[in-house]
Every structure is written in C-alpha cells, then in structure tokens.
C-alpha positions in Angstrom: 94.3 132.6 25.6 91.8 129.8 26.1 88.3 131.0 28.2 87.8 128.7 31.0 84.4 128.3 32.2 83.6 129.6 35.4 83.4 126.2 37.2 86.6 125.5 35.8 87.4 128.7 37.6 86.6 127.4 40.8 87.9 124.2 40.2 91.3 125.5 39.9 90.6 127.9 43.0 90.4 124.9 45.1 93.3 123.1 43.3 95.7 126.0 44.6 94.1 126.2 47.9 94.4 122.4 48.5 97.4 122.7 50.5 97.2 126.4 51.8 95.4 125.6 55.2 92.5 127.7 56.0 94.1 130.9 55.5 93.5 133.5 52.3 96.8 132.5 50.3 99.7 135.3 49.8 101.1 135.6 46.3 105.1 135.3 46.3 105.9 135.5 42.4 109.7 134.7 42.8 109.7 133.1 38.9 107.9 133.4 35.5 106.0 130.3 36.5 104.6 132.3 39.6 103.7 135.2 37.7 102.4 133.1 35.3 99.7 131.0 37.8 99.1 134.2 39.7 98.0 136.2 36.1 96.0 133.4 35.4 94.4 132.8 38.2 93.4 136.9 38.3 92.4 137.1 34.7 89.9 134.3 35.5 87.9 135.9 38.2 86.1 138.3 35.2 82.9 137.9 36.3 83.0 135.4 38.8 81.4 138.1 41.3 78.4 138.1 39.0 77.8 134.3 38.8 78.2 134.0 42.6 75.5 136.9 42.8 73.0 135.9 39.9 73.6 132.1 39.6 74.5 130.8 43.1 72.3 133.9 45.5 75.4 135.1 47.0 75.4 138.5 49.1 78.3 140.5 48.5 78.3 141.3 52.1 79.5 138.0 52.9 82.6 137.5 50.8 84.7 136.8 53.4 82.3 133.2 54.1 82.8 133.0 50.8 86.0 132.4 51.2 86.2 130.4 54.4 83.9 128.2 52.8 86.0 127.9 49.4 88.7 127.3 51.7 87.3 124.7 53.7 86.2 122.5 50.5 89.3 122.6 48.7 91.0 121.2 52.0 88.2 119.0 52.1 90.8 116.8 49.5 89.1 113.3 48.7 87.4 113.0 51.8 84.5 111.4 50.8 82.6 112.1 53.8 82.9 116.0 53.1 82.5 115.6 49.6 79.2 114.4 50.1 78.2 116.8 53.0 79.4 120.0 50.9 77.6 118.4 47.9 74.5 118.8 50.2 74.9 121.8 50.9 75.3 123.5 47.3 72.0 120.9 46.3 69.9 122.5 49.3 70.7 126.1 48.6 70.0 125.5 45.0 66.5 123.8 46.5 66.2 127.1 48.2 67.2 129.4 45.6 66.2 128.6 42.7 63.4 125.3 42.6 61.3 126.3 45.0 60.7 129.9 43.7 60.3 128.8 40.5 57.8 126.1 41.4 55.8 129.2 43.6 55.9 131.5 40.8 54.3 128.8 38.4 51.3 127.6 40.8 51.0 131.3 42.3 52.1 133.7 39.8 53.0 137.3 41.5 51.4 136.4 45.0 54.4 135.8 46.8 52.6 135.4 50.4 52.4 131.5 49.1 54.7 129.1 49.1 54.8 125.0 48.5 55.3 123.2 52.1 59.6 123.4 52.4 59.6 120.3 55.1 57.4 118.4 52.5 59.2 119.0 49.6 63.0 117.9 51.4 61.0 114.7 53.0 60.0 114.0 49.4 63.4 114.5 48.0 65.2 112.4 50.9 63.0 109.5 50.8 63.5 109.6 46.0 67.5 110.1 47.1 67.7 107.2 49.4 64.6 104.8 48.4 64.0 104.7 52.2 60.3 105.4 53.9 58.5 106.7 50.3 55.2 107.2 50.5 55.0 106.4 46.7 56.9 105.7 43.5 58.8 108.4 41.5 56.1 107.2 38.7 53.3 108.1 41.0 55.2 111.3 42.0 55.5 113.1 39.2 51.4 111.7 38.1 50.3 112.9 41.4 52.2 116.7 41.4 51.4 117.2 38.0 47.8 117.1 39.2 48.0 118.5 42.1 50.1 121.8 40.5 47.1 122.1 37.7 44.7 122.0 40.1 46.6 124.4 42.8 47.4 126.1 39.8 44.3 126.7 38.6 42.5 127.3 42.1 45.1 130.3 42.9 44.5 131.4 39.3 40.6 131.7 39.8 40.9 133.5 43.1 42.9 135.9 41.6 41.4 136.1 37.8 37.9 134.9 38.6 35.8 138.6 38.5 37.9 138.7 34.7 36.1 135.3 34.1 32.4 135.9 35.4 32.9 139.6 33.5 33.6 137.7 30.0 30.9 135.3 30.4 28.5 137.9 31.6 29.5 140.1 28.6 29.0 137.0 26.0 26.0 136.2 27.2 25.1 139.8 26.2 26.5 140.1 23.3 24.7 137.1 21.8 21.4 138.6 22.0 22.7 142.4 19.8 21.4 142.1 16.5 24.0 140.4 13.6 25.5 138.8 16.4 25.4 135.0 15.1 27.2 132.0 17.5 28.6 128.7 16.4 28.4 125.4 17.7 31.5 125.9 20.1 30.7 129.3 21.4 32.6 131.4 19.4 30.1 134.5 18.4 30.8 136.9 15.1 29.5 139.8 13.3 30.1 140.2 9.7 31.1 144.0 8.6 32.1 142.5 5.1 31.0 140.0 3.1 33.4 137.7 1.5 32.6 135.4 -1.5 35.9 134.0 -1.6 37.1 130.0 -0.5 36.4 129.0 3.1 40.3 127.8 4.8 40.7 124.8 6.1 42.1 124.2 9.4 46.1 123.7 7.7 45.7 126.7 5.2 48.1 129.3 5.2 46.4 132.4 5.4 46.9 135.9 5.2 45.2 138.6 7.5 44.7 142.0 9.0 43.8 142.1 12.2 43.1 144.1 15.7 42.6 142.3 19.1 41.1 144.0 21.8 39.5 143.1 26.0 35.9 143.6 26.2 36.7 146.9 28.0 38.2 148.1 24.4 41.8 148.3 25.1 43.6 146.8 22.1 46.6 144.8 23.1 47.7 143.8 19.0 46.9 145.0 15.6 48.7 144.2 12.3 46.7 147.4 11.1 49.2 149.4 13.4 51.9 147.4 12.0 50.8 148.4 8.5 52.4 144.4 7.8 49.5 141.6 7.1 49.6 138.6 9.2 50.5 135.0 7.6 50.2 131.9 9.1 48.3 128.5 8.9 44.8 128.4 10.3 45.5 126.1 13.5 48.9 127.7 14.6 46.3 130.4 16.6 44.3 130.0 19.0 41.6 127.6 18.8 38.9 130.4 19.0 40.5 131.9 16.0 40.9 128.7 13.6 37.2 128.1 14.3 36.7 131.2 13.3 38.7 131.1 10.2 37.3 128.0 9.3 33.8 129.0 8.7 35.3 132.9 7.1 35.0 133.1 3.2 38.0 135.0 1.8 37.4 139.2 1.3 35.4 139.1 4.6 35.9 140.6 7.5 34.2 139.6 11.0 34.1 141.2 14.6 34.5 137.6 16.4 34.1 137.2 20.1 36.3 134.4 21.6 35.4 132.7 25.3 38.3 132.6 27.5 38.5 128.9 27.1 39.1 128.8 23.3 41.4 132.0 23.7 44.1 131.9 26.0 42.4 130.3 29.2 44.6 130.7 32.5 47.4 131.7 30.9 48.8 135.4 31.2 49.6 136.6 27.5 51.5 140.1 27.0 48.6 142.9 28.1 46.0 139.6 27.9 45.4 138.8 31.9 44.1 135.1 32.3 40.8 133.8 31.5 40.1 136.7 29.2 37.3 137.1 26.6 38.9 138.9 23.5 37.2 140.8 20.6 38.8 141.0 17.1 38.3 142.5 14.2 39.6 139.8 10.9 39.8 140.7 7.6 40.8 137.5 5.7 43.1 138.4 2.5 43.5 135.5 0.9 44.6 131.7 1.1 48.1 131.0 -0.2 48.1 127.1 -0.3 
C-alpha cells in the first residue's frame, strides 16, 4: 500500500469527521467498503502520536482536546471565517513553539532566563500580515533585526564568554615575549620545532597535514596524530588563523602556532571549542599536492 504523509493523514481525519457532529465517531463495518476505510484509516495513525508530540508540542495529557479540536475544524467545512481563525491558531502556536525558541537559542545560547519581547514580535508580525500601522518596511525589517540579533548576539555572548576572551588576550600577550616566539603582521604568533626547506602554499593549495589543537589551558580538543590519518585540504577551507599560518610554513616544517580568537573561531561555539577562544596547534606540513 501507498504511504500517505501524515498531513494527508489528518486531512482525511477531517474528511470523515465532516459530517459526524462533534462527537468521537463509532465504527459500524457492515461491508468490505467499511472495513476497508476503517483499516485504512487505523493503519495511518503509525506515528501520528509522535508528530503531534515532536512536531506540533502536543501533551499527551490532552488528547481528548485534541480531539475536540480536530473535531471542531473538520465541521468547520468551507467556512471561511473559521478557516482563517483556526489557521491562526496553528500559525501562533507554531510562533510559540518553535520560532521564538529558536530565535532565543540563537541570540542567547543555553541561558534560557531570556527571551525576545512576545507582544513585540506578534505586533510586528500583524502589522507585515496586514500592511496596516508598520513602523517600517519588510526591507528595513529584516536590515534592522539582522543588526540588532548580531549585536544582541554578540553582547549576551561577551557577558557569558568574556573572562575566555580577556584570558586568551592576556595569555598572547605573554606568549609573544618567550623566546622563538615570532608574530606576523595579523597576530598570529608561531614557534618553529622543525625546519622545512620545502615550497611555501598558497592560500588555494591542497595540502596535507598532521596536526593537534589544543585551549591554552592544554586540553586538546582534535588531533589527526590520534587518528593516525593525515589531514588534506586546501589552505583557505580552515580557519583564517590557520591559512595565514600555512601560507608563510615551508613544506617538512612543523610550527606550534597561536591563533587569536578572532582569526579562530570568534563567537562561535565549536565541538569542546567554547567561544572567543585562543587555540594552540602543533602543524606539521607534509606536502603540497597541487
């Protein structure tokens, strides 16, 4: 048999509740036909109960509104009117749900005791819906929360990250005074262990290295060395700490190299990597296959 989609479940759902009142139909199978809908209509609801719980929010508890409900919008027909006001609802609960946790977890990460203005946010979306009372264009909207959220963003992220920060710059500032510690132009620092005498890559080289990345508190969060399995990639698919890096590095060396938060990952959270690190590695450059 066919799968049907689990909206089409619903849709058909309503279509047999259309003209059963409000009440929970009663099965009478008095012909194949019968039997046949009623089968159908059971072998459909596999997993239904999941997509009502982890798609739509729903709490088991509170099947029987589920029900009501269902019941209320399939007798809803074509009444426009209803349409509209049940198409509201299912729009605001997924405003509830699902947008508005996802735009707190992106500005505010785990801190959960913040939250984008609710009342703001549904005056914003009424006055887009009906072009009535906006304070702004769509155009200027979306210019005006993408920097808003970056700076929001950013602001939450420093409160939070800011002692990893001030550490990182604290310890580079160190760092570049110990002895065969040498710093190029855009604040990356190295130390050679080995020196190559091979080609220098360019920035769109493939390379191939070994490698160990560690916090400047010496846990190590990678290392193809581990892996026993070099590392191949073009120079300037890393991060831009590393391709400067790379770019100055003469094949059969190998370098400790100190990267500044900004040239490694910044404000973003990476695996074991907590924003606005400084990260050590330890490169050995293999070779260049062009």
């Amino acid at each position: 048999m066919k799968k049907i989609s689990i909206l089409a479940v619903i849709a058909i759902a309503a279509a047999t509740l259309a003209s059963c009142g409000n009440s929970t139909p009663k099965a009478n199978l008095k012909n194949d036909v019968d039997s046949l809908s009623y089968a159908i209509g059971m072998a459909q609801t596999q997993g239904l109960k999941e997509y009502l719980v982890e798609r739509m929010g729903v709490d088991t508890t509170y099947m029987d509104e589920f029900i009501k409900g269902l019941n209320e919008g399939a007798n809803a027909g074509d009444d426009k009117k209803k349409a509209a006001y049940y198409a509201g609802i299912q729009i605001g609960q997924q405003i509830s749900n699902q947008m508005v946790k996802g735009i707190n977890h992106e500005i505010f990460g785990e801190d959960s005791t913040k939250t984008i203005s609710l009342k703001n946010f549904l005056a914003g979306f009424v006055s887009g819906t009906t072009k009535k009372k906006s304070l702004m264009t769509v155009q200027q909207a979306t210019a005006i929360a993408q920097s808003k959220m970056e700076a929001i963003k950013t602001k939450n992220m420093m409160s939070q990250y800011g002692p990893i920060k001030a550490a990182g710059e604290k310890w580079l500032a160190n760092n570049a005074k110990q002895a065969g510690v040498k710093t190029l132009a855009n604040g990356v620092q190295y130390k050679v262990i080995v020196e190559g005498k091979g080609e220098i890559p360019s920035d769109t080289s493939m390379i191939k290295v070994q490698y160990e990345g560690r916090t400047i508190d010496g846990k190590v969060f990678d290392s193809s060395y581990k892996r026993k399995q070099p590392a191949a990639f073009r120079a300037n698919q890393v991060i831009k700490g590393w391709t400067i890096a790379l770019t100055h590095m003469p094949v059969g060396s190998t370098w400790e190299v100190y990267i500044p938060q900004e040239l490694g990952y910044g404000s973003r959270e990476a695996g074991q990597i907590k924003p606005f690190s400084t990260l050590i590695f330890k490169v050995q450059l293999l070779s260049i296959d062009k």
